[in-house]
ChimeraX commands (.cxc) that place a marker at each C-alpha (Angstrom):
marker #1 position -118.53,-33.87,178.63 radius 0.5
marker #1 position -117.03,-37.37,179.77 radius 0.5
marker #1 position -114.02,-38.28,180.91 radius 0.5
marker #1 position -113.32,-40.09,177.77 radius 0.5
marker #1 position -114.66,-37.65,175.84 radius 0.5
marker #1 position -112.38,-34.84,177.14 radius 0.5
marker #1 position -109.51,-37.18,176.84 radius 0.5
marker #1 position -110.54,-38.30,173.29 radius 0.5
marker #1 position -110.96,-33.99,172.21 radius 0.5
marker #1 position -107.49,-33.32,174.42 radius 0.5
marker #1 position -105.55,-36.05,172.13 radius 0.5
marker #1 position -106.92,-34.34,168.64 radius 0.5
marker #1 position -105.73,-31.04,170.05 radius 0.5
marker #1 position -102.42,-31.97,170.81 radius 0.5
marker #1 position -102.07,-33.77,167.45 radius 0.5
marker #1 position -103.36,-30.64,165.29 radius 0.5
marker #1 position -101.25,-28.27,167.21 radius 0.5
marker #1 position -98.05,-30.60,166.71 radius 0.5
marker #1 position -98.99,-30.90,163.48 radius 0.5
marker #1 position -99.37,-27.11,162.91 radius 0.5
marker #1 position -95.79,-26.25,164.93 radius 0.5
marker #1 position -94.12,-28.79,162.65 radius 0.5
marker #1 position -94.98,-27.39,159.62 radius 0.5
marker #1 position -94.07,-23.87,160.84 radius 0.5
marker #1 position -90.86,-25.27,161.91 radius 0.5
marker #1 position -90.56,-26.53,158.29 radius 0.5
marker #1 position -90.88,-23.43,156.85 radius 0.5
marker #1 position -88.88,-21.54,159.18 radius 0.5
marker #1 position -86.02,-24.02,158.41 radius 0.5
marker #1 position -86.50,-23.81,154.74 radius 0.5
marker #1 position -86.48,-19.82,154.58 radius 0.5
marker #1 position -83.39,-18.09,154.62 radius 0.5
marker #1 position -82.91,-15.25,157.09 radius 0.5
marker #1 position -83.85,-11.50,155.60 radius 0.5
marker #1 position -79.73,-10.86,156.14 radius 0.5
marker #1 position -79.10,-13.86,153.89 radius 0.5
marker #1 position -81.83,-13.02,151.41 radius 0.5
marker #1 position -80.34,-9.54,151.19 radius 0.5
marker #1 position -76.55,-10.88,150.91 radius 0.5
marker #1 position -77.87,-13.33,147.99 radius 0.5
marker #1 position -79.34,-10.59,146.40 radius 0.5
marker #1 position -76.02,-8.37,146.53 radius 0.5
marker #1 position -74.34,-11.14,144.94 radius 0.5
marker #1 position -73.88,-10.45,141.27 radius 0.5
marker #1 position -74.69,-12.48,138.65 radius 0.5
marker #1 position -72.27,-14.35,136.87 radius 0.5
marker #1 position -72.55,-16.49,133.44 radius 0.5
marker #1 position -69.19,-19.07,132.50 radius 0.5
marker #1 position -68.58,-19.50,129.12 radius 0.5
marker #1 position -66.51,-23.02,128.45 radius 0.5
marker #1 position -65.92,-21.86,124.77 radius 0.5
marker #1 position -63.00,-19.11,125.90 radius 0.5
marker #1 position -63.44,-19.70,129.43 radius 0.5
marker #1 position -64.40,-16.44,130.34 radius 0.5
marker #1 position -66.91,-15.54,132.99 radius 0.5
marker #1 position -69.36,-12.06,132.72 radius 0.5
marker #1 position -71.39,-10.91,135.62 radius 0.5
marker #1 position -73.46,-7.96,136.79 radius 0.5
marker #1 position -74.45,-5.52,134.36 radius 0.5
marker #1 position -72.34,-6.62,131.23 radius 0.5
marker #1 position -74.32,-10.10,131.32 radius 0.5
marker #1 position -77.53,-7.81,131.68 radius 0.5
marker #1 position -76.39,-5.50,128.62 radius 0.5
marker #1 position -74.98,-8.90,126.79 radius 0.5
marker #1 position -78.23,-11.32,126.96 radius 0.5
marker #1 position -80.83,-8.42,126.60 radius 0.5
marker #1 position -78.96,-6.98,123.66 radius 0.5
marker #1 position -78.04,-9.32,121.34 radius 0.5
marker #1 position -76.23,-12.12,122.88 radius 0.5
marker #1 position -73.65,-14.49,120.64 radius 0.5
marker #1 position -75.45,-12.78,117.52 radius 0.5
marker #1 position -74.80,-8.99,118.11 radius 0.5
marker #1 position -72.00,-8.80,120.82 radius 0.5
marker #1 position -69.81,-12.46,120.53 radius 0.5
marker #1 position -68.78,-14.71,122.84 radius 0.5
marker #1 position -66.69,-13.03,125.95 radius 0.5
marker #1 position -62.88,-12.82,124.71 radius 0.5
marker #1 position -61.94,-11.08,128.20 radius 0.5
marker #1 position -62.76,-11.03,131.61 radius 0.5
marker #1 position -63.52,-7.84,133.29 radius 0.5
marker #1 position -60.85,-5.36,133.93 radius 0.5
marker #1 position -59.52,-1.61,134.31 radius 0.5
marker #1 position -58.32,0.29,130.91 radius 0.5
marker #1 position -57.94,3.88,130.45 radius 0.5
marker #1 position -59.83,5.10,127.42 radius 0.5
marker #1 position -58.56,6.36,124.02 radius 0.5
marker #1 position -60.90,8.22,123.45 radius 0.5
marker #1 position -61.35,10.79,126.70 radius 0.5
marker #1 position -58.32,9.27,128.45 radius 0.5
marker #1 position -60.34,8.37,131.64 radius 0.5
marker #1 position -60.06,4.79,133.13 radius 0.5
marker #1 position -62.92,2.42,132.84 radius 0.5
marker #1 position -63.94,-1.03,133.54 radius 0.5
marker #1 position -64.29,-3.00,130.14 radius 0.5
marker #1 position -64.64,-6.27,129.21 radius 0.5
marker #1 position -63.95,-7.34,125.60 radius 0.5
marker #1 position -66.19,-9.44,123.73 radius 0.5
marker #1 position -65.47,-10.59,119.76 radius 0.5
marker #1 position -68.26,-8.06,118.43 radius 0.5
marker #1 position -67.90,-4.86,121.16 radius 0.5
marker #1 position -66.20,-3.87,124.37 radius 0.5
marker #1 position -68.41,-2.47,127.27 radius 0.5
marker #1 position -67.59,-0.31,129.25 radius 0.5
marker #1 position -69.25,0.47,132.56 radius 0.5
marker #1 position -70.00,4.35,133.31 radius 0.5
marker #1 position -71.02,4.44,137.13 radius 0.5
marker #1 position -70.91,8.36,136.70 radius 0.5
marker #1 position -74.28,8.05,133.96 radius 0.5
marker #1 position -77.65,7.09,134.99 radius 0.5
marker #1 position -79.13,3.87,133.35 radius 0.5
marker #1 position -79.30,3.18,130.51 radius 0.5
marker #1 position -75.76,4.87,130.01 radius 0.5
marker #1 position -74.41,3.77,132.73 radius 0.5
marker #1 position -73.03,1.15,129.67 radius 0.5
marker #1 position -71.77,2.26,126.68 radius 0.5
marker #1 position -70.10,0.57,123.66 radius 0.5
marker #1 position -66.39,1.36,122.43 radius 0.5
marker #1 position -66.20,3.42,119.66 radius 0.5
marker #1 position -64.06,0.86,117.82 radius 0.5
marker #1 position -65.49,2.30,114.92 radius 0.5
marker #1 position -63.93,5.41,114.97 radius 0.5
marker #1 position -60.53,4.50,116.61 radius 0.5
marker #1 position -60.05,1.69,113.52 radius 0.5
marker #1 position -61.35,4.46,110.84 radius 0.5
marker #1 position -59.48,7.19,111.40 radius 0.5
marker #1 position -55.67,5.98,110.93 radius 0.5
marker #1 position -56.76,3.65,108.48 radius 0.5
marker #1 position -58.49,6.26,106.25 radius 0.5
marker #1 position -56.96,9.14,107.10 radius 0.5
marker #1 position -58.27,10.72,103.94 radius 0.5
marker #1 position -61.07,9.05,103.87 radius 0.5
marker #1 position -62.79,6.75,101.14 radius 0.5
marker #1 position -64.15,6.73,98.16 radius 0.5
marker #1 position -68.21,5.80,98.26 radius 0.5
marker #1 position -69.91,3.85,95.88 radius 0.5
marker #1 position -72.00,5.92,93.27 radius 0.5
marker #1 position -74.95,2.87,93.51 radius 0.5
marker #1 position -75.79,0.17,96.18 radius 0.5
marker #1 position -76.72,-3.32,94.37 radius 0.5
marker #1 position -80.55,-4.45,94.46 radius 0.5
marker #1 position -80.12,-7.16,97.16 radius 0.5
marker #1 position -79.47,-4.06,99.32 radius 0.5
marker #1 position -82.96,-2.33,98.90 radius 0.5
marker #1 position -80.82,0.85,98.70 radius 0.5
marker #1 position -84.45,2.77,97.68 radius 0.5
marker #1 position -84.92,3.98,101.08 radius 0.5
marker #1 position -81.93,6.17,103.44 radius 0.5
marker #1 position -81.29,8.52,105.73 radius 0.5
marker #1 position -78.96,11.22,105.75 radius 0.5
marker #1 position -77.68,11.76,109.45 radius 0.5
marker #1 position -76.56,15.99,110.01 radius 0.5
marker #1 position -74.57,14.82,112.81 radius 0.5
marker #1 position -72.02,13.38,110.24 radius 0.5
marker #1 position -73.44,14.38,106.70 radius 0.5
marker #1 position -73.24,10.41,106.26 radius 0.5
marker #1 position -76.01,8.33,104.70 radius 0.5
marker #1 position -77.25,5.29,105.69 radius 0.5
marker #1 position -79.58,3.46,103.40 radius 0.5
marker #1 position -81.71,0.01,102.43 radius 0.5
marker #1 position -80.44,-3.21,105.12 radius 0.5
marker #1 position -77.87,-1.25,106.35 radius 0.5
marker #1 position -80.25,1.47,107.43 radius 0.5
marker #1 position -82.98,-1.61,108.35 radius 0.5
marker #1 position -80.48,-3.70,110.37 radius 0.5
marker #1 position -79.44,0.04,112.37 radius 0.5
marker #1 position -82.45,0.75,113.41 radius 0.5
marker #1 position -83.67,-2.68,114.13 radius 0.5
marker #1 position -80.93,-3.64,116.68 radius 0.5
marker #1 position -79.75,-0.78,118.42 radius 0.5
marker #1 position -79.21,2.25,116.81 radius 0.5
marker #1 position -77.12,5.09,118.12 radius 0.5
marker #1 position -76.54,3.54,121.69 radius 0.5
marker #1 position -75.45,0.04,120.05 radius 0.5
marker #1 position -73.46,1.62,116.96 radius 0.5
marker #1 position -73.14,5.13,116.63 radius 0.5
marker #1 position -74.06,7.57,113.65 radius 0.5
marker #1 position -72.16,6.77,110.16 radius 0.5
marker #1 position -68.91,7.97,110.38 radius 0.5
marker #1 position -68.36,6.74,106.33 radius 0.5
marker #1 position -70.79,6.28,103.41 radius 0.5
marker #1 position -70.84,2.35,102.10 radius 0.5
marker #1 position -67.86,1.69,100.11 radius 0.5
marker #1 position -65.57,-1.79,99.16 radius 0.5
marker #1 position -63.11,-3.17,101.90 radius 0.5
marker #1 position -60.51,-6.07,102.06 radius 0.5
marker #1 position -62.03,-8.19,104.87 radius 0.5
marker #1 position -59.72,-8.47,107.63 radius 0.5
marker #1 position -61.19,-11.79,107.59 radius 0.5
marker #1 position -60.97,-14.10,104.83 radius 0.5
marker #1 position -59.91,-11.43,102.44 radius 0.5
marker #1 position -62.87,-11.59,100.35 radius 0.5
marker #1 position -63.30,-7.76,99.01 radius 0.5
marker #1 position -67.32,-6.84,100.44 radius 0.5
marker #1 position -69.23,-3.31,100.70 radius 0.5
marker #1 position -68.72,-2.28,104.21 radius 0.5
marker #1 position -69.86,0.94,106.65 radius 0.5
marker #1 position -68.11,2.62,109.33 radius 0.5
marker #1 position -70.22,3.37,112.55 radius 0.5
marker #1 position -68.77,4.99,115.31 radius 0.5
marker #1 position -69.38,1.83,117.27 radius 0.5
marker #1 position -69.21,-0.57,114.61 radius 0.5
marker #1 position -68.59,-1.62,110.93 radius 0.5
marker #1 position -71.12,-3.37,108.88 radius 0.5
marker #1 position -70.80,-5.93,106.19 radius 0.5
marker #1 position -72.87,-6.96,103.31 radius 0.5
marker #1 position -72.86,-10.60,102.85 radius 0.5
marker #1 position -75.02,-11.78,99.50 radius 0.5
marker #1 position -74.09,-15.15,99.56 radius 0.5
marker #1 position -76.49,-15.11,103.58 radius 0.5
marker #1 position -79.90,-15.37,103.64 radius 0.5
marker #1 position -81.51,-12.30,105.65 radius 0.5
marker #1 position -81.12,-11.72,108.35 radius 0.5
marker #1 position -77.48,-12.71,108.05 radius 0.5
marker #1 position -76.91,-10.77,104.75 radius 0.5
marker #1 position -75.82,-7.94,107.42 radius 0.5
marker #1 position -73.22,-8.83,109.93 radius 0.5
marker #1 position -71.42,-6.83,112.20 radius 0.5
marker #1 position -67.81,-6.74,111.89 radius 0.5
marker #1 position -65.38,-8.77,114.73 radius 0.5
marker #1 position -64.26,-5.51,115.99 radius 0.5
marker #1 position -63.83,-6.51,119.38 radius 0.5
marker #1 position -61.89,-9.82,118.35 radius 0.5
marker #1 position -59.17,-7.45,116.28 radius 0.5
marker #1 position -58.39,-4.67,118.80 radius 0.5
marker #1 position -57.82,-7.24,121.62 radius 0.5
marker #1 position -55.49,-9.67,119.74 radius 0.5
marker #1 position -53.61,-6.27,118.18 radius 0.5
marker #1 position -53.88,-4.40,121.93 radius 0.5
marker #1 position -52.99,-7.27,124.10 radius 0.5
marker #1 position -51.30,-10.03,121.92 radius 0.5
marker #1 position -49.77,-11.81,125.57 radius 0.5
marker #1 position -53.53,-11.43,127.00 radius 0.5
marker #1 position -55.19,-9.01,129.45 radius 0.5
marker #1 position -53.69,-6.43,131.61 radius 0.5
marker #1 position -54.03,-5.25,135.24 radius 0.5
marker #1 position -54.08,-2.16,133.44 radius 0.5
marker #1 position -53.79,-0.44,129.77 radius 0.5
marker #1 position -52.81,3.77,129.28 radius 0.5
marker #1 position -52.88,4.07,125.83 radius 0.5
marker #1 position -52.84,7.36,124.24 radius 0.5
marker #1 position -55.41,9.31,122.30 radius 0.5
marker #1 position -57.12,7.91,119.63 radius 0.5
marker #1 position -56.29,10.58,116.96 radius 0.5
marker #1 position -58.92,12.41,115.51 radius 0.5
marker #1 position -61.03,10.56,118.31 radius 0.5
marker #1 position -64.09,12.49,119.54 radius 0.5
marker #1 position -67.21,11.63,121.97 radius 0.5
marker #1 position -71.02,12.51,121.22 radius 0.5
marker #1 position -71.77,13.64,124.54 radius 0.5
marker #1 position -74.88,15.40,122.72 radius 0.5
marker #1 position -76.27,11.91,122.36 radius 0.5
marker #1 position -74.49,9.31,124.41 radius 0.5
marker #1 position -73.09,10.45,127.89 radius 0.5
marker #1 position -69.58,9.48,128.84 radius 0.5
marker #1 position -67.67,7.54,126.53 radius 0.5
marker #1 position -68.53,6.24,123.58 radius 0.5
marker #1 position -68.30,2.61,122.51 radius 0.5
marker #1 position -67.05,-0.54,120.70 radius 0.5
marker #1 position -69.15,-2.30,117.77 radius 0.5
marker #1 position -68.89,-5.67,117.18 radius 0.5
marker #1 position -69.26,-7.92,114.63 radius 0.5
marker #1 position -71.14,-10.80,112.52 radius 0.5
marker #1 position -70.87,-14.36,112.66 radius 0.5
marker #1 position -70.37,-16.19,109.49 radius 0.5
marker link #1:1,2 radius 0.2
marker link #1:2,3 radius 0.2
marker link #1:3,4 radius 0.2
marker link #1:4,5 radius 0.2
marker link #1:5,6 radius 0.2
marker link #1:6,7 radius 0.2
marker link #1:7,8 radius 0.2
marker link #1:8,9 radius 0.2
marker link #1:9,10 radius 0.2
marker link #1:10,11 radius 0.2
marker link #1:11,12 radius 0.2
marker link #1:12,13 radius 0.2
marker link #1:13,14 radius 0.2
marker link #1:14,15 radius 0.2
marker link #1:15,16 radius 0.2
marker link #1:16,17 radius 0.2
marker link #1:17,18 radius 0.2
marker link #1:18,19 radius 0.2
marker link #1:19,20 radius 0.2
marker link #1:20,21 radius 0.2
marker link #1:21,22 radius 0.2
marker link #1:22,23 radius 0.2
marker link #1:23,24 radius 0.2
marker link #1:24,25 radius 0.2
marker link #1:25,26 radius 0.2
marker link #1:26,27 radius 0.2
marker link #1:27,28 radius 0.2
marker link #1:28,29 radius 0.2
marker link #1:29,30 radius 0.2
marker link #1:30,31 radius 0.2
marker link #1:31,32 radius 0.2
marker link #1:32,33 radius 0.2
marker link #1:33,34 radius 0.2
marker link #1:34,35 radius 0.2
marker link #1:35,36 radius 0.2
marker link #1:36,37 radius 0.2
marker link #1:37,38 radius 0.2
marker link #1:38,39 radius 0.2
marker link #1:39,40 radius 0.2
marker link #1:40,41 radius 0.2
marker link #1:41,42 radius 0.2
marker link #1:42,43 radius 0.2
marker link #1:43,44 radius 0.2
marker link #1:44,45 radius 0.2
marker link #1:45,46 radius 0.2
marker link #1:46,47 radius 0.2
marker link #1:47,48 radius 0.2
marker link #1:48,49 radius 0.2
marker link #1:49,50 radius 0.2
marker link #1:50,51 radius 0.2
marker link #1:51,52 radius 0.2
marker link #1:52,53 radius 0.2
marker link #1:53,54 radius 0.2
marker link #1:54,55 radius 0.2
marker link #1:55,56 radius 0.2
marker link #1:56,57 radius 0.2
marker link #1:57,58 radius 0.2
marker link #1:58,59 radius 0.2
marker link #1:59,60 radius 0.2
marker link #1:60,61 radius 0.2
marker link #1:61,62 radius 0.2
marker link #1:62,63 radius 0.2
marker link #1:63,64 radius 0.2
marker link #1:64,65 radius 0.2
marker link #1:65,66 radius 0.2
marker link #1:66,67 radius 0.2
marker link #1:67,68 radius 0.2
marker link #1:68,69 radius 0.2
marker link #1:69,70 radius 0.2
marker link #1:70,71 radius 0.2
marker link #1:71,72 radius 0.2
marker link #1:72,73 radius 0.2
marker link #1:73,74 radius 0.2
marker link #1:74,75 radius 0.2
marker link #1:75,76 radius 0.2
marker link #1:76,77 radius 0.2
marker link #1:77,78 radius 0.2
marker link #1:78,79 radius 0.2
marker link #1:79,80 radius 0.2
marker link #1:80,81 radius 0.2
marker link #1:81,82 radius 0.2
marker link #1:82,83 radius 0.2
marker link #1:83,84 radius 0.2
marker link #1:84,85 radius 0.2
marker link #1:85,86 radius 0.2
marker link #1:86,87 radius 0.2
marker link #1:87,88 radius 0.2
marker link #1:88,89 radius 0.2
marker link #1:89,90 radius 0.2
marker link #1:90,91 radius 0.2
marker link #1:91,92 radius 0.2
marker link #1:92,93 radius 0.2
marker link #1:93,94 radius 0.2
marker link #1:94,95 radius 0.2
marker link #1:95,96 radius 0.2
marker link #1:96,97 radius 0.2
marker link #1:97,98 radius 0.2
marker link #1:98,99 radius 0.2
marker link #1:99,100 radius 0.2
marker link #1:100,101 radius 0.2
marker link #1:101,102 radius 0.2
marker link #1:102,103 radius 0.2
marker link #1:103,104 radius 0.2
marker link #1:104,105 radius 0.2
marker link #1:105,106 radius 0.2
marker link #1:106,107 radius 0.2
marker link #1:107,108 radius 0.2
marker link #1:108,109 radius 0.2
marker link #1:109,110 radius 0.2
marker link #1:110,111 radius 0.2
marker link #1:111,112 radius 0.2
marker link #1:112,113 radius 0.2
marker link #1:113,114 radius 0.2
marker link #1:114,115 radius 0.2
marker link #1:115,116 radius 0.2
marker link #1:116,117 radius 0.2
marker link #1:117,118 radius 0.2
marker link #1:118,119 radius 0.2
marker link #1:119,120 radius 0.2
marker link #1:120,121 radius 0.2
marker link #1:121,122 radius 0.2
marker link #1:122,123 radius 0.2
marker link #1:123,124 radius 0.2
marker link #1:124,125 radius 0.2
marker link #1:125,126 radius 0.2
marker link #1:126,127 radius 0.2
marker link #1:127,128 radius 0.2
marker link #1:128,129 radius 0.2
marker link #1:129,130 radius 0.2
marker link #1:130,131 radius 0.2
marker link #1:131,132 radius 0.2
marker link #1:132,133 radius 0.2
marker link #1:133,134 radius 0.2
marker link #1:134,135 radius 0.2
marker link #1:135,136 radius 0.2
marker link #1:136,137 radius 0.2
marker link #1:137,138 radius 0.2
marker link #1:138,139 radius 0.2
marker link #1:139,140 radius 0.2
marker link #1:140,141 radius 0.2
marker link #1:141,142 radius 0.2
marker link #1:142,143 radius 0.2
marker link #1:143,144 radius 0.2
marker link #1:144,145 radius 0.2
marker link #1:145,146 radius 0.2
marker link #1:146,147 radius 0.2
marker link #1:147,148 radius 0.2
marker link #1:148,149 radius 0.2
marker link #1:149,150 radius 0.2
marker link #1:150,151 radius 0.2
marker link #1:151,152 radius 0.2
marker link #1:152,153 radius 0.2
marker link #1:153,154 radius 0.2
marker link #1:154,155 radius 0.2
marker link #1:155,156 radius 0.2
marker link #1:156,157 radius 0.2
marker link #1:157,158 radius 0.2
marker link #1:158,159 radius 0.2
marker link #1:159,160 radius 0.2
marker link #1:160,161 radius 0.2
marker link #1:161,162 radius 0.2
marker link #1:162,163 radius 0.2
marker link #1:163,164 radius 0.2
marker link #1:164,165 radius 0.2
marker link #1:165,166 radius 0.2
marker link #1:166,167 radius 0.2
marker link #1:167,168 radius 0.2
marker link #1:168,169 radius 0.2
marker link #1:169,170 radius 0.2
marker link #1:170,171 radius 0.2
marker link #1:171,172 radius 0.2
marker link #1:172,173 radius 0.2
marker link #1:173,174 radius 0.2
marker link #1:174,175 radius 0.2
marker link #1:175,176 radius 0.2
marker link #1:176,177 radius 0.2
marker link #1:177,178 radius 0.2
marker link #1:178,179 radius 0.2
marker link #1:179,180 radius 0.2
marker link #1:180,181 radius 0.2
marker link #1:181,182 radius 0.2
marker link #1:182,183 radius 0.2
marker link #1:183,184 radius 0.2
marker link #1:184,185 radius 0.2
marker link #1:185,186 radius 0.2
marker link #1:186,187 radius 0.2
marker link #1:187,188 radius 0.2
marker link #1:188,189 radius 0.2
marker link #1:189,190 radius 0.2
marker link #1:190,191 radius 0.2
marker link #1:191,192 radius 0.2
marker link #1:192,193 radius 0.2
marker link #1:193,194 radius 0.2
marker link #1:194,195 radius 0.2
marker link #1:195,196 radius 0.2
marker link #1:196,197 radius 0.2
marker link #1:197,198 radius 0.2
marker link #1:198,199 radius 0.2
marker link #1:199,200 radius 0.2
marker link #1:200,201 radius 0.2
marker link #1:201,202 radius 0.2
marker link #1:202,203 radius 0.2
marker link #1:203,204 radius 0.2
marker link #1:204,205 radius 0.2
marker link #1:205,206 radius 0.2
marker link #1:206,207 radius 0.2
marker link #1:207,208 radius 0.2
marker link #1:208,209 radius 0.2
marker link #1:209,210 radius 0.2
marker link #1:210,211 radius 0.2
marker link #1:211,212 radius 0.2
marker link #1:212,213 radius 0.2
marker link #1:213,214 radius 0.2
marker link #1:214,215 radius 0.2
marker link #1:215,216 radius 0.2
marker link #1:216,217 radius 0.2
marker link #1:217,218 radius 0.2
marker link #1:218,219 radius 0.2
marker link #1:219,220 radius 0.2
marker link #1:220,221 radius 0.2
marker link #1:221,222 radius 0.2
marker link #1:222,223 radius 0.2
marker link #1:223,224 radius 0.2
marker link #1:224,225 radius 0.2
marker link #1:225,226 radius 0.2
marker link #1:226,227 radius 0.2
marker link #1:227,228 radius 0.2
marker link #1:228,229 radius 0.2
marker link #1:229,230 radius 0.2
marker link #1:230,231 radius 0.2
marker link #1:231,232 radius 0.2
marker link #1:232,233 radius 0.2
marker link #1:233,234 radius 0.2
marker link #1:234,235 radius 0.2
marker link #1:235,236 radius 0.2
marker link #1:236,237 radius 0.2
marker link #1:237,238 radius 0.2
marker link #1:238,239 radius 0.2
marker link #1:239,240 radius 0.2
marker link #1:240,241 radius 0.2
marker link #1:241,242 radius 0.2
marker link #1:242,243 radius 0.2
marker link #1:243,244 radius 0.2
marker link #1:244,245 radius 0.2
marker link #1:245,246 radius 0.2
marker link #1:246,247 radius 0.2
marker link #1:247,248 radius 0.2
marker link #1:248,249 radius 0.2
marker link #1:249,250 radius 0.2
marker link #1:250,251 radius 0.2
marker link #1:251,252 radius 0.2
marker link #1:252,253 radius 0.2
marker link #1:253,254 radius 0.2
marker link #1:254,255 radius 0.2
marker link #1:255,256 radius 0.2
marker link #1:256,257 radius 0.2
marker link #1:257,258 radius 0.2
marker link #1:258,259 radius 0.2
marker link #1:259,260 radius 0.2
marker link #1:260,261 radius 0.2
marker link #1:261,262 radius 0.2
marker link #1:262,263 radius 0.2
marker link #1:263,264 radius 0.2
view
């Protein structure tokens, strides 16, 4: 080989291997350090919401988007904070939302490790002490042909209601029956509708909605906060015992949880 020639093949080397150490250099700059990538990744995820300007992170936005969202569980009403339960008396995390409260069980495996209030039950029980009167027939719009009778309670559960159980939830979302379908004053707008008690939740029959929103889910979570905390949220609750309050540990471990409500 030449002189020039060897100086001409020396030149392209150097340029390749500069070119080769700057884009490594490039890429070293642009990739975060396995200690960062692990701290980024401990970092919980958090969603704002500007419409009550609360924020929910970690496994409540988990349980929240892949359950429902807006439509089954409302917009947050609370951040995230202790509360001792009414139900078993233990304190949990919980964070209220208009249609449910979660509350975070670290002592379950997934997927209890979140469980729903059992609003339900704790708004039942004083208010119908005796219990209510069921309505001998369900009207057509209800498909009320097809039910279920659940032993657990000796409650039935039949046409959309039974559909709209099954479809979005079921025991873990809203509990068994706790009441068969009967008429209720709506908290609401005070517009007299057929209505079932869950232990999680209540359902409403709306005829003047198109389905799916002929079934809604009452605002549970929106009436126990605004009764429980009327100045706002606490460092922390200790309410009593629900009366009458009981958990289905058969079912769901730990305790049970809140049902929320429809939107109009």
């Amino acid at each position: 080989m030449s002189d020039r020639a060897f100086y001409i093949f020396a030149a392209v080397l150097i340029m390749v291997l500069t070119g080769i150490l700057g884009v490594l250099g490039y890429m070293f700059l642009r990739t975060p350090l396995a200690g960062n990538r692990d701290a980024a990744a401990a970092q919980p995820q958090c969603q704002a919401f500007t419409e009550t300007n609360k924020t929910v992170c970690g496994i409540f936005l988990s349980y929240w988007t892949e359950h429902g969202g807006v439509q089954r569980q409302g917009l947050p009403i609370s951040n995230a904070f202790p509360e001792v339960s009414e139900i078993d008396g233990k304190r949990y995390t919980v964070q209220y939302f208009e249609r449910a409260v979660f509350e975070h069980h670290p002592e379950n495996q997934p997927p209890f490790d979140l469980l729903i209030s059992l609003l339900g039950t704790i708004q039942y029980n004083p208010k119908y002490p005796n219990g209510v009167e069921a309505l001998d027939s369900l009207p057509a719009g209800m498909k009320p042909e097809g039910g279920s009778v659940f032993p657990q309670t000796g409650k039935g559960v039949r046409g959309i209601f039974l559909d709209y159980w099954l479809n979005n939830g079921g025991t873990l979302q809203y509990g068994y029956p706790i009441s068969e379908a009967f008429i209720e004053r709506s908290q609401i707008d005070g517009v007299e509708r057929i209505v079932q008690y869950f232990e999680r939740s209540v359902f409403e029959y709306h005829p003047e909605n198109q389905p799916p929103y002929d079934v809604q889910v009452a605002l549970l979570g929106r009436f126990r906060f605004e009764r429980k905390y009327p100045n706002g949220e606490p460092g922390l609750a200790t309410p009593t015992l629900a009366p009458g309050s009981r958990t289905d540990k058969a079912q769901v471990p730990g305790s049970g949880t809140l049902t929320v409500v429809p939107a109009p």
